[in-house]
FIGUTOR-183469 format. One record per residue: residue number from 1; residue in one letter; x, y, z of N, C-alpha, C, O in turn. Coordinates in nm, 2 decimals. Example, Ala and Ser with C-alpha at 12.3 -4.5 7.8 and 13.67 -1.06 7.14 Angstrom:
! residues 2
SITE   k r   n.px   n.py   n.pz  ca.px  ca.py  ca.pz   c.px   c.py   c.pz   o.px   o.py   o.pz
SITE   1 a   1.32  -0.57   0.78   1.23  -0.45   0.78   1.32  -0.33   0.78   1.42  -0.33   0.85
SITE   2 s   1.28  -0.22   0.71   1.37  -0.11   0.71   1.29   0.00   0.79   1.34   0.11   0.80
! end
This chain:
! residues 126
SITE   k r   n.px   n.py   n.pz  ca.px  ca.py  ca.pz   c.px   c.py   c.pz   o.px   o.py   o.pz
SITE   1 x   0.70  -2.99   0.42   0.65  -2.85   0.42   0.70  -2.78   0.55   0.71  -2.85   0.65
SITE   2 x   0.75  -2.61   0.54   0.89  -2.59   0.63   0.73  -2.45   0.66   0.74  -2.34   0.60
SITE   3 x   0.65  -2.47   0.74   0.55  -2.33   0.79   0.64  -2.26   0.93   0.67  -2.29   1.05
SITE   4 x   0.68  -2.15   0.84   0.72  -2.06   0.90   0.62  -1.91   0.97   0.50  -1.90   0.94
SITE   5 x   0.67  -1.82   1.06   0.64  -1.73   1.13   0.68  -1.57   1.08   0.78  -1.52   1.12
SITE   6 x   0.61  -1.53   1.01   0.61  -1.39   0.96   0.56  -1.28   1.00   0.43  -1.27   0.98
SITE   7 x   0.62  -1.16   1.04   0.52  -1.03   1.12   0.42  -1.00   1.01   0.46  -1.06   0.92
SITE   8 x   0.37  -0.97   0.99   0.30  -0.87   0.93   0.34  -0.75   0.86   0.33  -0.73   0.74
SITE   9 x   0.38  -0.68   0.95   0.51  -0.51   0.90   0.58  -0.59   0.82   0.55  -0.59   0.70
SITE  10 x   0.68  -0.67   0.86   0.78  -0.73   0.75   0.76  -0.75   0.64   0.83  -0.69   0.56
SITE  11 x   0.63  -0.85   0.60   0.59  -0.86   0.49   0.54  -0.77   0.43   0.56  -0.77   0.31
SITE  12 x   0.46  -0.65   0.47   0.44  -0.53   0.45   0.54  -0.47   0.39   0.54  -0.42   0.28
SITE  13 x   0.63  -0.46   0.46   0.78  -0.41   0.41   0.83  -0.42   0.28   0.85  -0.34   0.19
SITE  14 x   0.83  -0.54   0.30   0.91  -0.64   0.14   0.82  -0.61   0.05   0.86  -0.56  -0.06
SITE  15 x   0.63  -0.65   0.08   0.56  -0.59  -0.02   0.59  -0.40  -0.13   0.58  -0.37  -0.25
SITE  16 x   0.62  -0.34  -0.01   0.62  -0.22  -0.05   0.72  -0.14  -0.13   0.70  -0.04  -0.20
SITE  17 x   0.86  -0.25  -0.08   0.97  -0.22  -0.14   0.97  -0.31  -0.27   1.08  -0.31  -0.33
SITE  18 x   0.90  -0.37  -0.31   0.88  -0.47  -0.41   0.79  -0.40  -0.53   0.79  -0.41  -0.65
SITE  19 x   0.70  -0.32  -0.45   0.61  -0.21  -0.52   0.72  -0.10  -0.60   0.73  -0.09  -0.72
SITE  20 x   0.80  -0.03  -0.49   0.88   0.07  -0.53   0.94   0.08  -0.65   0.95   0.15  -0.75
SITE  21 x   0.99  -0.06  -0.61   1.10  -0.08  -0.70   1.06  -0.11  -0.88   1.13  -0.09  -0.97
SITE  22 x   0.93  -0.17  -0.87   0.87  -0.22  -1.00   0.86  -0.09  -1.05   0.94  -0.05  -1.13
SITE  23 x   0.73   0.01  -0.99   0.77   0.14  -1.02   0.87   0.22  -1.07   0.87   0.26  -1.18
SITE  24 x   0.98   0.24  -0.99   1.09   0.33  -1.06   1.16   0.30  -1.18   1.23   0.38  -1.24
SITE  25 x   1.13   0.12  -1.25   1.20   0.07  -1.30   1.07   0.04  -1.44   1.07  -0.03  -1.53
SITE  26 x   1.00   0.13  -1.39   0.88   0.12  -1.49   0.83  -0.03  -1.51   0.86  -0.07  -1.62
SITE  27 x   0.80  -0.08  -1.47   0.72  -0.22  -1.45   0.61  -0.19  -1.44   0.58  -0.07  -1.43
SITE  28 x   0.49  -0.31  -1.42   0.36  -0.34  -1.43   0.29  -0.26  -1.32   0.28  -0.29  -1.20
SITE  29 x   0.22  -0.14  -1.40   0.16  -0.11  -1.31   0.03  -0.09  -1.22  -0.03   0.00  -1.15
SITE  30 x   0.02  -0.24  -1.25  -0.13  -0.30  -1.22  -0.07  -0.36  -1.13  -0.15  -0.37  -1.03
SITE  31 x   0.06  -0.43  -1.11   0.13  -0.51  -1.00   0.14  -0.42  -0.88   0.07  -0.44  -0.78
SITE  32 x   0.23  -0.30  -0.90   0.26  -0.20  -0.80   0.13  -0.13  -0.73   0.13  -0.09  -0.62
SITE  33 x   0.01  -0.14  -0.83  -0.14  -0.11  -0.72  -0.15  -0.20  -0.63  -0.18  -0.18  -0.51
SITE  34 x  -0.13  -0.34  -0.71  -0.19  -0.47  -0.59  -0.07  -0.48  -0.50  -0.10  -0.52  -0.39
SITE  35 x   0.04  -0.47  -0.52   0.14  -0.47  -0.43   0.13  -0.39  -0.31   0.15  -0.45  -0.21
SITE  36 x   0.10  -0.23  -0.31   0.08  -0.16  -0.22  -0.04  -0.17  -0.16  -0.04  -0.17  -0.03
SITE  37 x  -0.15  -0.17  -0.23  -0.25  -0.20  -0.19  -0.26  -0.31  -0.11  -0.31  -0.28   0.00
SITE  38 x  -0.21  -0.46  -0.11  -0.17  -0.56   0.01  -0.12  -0.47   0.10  -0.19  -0.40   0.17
SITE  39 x   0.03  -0.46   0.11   0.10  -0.39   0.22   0.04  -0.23   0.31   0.09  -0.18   0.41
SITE  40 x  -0.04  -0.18   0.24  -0.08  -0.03   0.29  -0.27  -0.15   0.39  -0.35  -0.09   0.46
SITE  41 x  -0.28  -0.28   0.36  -0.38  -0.28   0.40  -0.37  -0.36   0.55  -0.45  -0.38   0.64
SITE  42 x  -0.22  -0.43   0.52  -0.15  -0.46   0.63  -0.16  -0.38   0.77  -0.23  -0.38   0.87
SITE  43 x  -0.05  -0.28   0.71  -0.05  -0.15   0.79  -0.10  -0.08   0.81  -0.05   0.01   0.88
SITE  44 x  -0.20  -0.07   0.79  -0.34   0.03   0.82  -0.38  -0.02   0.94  -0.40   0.05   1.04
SITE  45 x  -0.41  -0.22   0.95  -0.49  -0.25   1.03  -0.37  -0.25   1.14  -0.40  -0.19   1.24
SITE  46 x  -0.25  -0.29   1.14  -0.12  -0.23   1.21  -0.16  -0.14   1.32  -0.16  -0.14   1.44
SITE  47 x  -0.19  -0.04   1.21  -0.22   0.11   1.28  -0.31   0.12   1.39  -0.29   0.17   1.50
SITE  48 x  -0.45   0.05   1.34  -0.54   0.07   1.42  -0.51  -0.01   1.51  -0.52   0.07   1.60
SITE  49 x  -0.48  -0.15   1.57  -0.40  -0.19   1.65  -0.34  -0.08   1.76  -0.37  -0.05   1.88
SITE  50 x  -0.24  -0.03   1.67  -0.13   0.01   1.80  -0.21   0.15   1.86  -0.18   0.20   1.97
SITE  51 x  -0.31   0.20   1.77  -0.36   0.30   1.83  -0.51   0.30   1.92  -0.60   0.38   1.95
SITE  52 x  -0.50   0.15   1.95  -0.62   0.13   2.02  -0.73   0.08   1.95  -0.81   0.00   1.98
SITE  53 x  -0.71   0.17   1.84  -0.88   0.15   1.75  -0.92   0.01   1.70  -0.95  -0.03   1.59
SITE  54 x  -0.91  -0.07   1.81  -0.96  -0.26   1.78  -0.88  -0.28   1.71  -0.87  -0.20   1.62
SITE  55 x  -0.77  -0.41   1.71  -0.78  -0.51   1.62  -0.91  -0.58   1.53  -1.00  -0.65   1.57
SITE  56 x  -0.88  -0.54   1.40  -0.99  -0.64   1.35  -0.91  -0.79   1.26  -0.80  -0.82   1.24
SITE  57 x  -1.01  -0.84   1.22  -0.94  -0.94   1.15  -0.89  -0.89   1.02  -0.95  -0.81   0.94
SITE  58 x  -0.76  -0.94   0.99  -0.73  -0.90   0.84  -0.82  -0.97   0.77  -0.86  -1.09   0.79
SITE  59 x  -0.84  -0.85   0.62  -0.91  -0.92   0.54  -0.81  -0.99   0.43  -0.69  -1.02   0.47
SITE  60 x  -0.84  -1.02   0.33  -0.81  -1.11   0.18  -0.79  -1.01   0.09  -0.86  -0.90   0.08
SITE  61 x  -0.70  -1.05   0.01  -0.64  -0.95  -0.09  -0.78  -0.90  -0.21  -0.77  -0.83  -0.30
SITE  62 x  -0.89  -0.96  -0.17  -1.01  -0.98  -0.25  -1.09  -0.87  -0.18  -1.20  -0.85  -0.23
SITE  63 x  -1.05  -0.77  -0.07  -1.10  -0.67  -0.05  -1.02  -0.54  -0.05  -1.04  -0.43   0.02
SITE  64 x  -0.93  -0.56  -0.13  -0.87  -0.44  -0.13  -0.89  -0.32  -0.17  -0.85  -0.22  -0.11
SITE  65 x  -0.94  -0.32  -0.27  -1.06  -0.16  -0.29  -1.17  -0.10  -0.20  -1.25  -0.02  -0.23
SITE  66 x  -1.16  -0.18  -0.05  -1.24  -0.13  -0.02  -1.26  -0.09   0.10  -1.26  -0.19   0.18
SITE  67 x  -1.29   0.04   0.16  -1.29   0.16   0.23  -1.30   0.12   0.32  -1.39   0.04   0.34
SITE  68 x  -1.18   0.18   0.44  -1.15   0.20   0.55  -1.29   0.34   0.61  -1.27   0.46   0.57
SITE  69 x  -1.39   0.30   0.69  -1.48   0.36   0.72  -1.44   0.51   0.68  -1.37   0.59   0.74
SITE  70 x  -1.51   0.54   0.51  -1.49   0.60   0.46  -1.37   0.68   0.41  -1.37   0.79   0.35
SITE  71 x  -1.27   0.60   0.45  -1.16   0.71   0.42  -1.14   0.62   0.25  -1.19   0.51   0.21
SITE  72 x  -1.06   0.72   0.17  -1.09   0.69   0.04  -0.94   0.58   0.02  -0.83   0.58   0.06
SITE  73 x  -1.01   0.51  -0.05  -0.87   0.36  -0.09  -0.84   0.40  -0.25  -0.76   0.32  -0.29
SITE  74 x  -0.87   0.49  -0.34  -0.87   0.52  -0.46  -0.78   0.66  -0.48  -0.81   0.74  -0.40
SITE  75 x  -0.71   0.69  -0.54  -0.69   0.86  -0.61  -0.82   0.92  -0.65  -0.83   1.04  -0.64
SITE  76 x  -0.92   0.86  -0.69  -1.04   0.87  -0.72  -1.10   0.89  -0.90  -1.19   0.95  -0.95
SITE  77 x  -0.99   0.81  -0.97  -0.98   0.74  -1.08  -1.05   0.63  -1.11  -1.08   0.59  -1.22
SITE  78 x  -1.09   0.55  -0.99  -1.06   0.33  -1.02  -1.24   0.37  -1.03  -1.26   0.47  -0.96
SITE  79 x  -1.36   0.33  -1.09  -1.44   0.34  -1.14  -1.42   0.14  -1.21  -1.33   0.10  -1.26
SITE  80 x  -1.54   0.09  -1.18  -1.56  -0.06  -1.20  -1.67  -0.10  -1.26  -1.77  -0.09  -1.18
SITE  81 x  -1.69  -0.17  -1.43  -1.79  -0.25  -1.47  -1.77  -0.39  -1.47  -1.66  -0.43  -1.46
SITE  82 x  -1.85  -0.49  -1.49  -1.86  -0.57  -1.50  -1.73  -0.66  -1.52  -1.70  -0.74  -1.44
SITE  83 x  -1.69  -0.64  -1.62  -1.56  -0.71  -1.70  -1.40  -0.60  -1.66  -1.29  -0.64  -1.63
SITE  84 x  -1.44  -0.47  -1.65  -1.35  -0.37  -1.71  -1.33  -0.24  -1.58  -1.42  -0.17  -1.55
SITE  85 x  -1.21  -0.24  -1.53  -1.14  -0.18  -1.44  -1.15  -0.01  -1.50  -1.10   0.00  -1.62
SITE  86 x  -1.18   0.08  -1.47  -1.14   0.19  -1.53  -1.08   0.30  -1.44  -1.15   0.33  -1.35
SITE  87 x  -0.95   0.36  -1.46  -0.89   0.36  -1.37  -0.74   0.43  -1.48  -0.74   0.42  -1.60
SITE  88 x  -0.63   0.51  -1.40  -0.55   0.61  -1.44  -0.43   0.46  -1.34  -0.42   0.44  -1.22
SITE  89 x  -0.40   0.42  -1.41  -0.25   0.32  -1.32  -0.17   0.38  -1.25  -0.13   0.34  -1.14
SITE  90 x  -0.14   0.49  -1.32  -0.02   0.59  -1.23  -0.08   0.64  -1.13  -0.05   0.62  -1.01
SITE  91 x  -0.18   0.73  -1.17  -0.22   0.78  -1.04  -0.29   0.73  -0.95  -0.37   0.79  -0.88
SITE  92 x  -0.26   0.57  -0.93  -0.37   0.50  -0.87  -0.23   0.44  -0.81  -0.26   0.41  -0.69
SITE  93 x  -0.14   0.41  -0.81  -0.02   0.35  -0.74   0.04   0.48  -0.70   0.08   0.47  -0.58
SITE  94 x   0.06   0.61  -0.75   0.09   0.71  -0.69   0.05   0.75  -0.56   0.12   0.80  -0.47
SITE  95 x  -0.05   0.72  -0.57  -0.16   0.77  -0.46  -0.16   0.61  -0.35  -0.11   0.61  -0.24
SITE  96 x  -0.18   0.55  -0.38  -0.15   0.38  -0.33  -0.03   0.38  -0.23  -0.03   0.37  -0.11
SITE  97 x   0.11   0.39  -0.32   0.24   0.40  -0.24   0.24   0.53  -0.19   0.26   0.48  -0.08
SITE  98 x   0.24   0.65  -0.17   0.22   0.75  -0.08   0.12   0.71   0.03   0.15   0.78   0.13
SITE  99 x   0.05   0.66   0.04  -0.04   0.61   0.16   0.06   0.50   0.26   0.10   0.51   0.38
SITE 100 x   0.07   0.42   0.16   0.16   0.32   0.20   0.28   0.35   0.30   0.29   0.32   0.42
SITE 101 x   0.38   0.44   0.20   0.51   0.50   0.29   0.42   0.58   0.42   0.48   0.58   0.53
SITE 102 x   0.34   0.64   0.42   0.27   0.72   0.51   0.23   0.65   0.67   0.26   0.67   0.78
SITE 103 x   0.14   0.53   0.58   0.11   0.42   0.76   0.30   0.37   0.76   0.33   0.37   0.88
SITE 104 x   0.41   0.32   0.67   0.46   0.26   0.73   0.59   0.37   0.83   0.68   0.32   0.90
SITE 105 x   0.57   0.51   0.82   0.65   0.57   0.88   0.52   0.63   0.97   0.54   0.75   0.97
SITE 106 x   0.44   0.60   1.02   0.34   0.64   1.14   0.40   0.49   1.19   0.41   0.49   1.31
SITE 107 x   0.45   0.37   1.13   0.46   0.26   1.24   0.64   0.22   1.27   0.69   0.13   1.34
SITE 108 x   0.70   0.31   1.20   0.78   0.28   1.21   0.90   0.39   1.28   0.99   0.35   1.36
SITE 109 x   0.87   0.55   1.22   0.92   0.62   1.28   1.04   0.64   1.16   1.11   0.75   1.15
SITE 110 x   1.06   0.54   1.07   1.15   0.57   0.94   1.14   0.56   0.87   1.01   0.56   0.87
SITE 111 x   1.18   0.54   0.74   1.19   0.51   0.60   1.32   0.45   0.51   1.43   0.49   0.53
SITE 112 x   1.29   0.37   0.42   1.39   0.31   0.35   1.46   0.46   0.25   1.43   0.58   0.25
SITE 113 x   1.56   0.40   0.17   1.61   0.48   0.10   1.51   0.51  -0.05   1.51   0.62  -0.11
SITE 114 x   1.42   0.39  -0.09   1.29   0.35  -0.20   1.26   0.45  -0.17   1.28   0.56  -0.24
SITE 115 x   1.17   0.44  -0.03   1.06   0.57   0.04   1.09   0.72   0.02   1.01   0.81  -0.01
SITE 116 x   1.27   0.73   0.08   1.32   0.86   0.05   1.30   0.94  -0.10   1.28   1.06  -0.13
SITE 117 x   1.34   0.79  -0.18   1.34   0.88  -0.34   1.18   0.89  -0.40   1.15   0.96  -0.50
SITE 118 x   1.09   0.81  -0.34   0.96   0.86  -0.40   0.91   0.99  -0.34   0.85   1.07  -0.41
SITE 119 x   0.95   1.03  -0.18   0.93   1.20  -0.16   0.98   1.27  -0.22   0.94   1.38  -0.24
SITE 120 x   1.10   1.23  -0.25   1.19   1.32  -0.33   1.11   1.36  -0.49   1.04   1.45  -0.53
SITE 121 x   1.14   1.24  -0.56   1.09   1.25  -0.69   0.93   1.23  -0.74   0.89   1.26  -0.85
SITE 122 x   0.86   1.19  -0.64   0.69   1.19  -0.70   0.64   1.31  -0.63   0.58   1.39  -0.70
SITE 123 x   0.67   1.34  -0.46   0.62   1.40  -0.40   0.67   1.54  -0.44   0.58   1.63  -0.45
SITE 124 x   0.81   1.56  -0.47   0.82   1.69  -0.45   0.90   1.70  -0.33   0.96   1.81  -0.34
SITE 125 x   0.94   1.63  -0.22   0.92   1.66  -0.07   1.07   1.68  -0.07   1.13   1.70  -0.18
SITE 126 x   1.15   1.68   0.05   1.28   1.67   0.09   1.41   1.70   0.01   1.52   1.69   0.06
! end
């Protein structure tokens, strides 16, 4: 067993561009939620790090729906029973990877070329 040393952002990275890409290529889009949703929860706590606001401990991919002291983790579609997820896919990864690209150019100061064409083409932007 070869335990290796991984940043955090990095994996964040790969996660996000792994989101992107499932997306444009129309793939699973229950994958590209949980894909971003990992990586934007990375980078969130990233954020609050570098901006003072405590390190806390990262959580488990088993809390990922759930709110950053109130700020909203949903498009406000995802609605949850028992068995049954109810929820708009697109605009739930829409809203997911725009967050995402959002903390990772507050940590990074750039963007990939993925990132470029989702402002371009989802946003509207540039």
């Amino acid at each position: 067993m070869e335990i290796g040393r991984f940043h955090k952002k990095d994996i964040a990275k790969r996660q996000l561009q792994t989101a992107l890409e499932l997306f444009f290529a129309g793939g699973d889009l229950f994958s590209v939620v949980t894909l971003a949703a990992a990586a934007e929860e990375m980078l969130g706590e990233l954020l609050r790090q570098e901006s003072g606001g405590g390190g806390g401990v990262f959580r488990s991919v088993l809390h990922l729906f759930t709110s950053r002291k109130g700020e909203p983790v949903s498009s406000g579609t995802l609605k949850e029973s028992e068995c049954y997820l109810h929820m708009d896919p697109r605009q739930e990864a829409v809203f997911l990877l725009g967050r995402c690209i959002d903390d990772y150019r507050a940590l990074e100061g750039d963007a990939t070329e993925e990132m470029l064409r989702f402002d371009r083409e989802i946003r509207g932007e540039g």
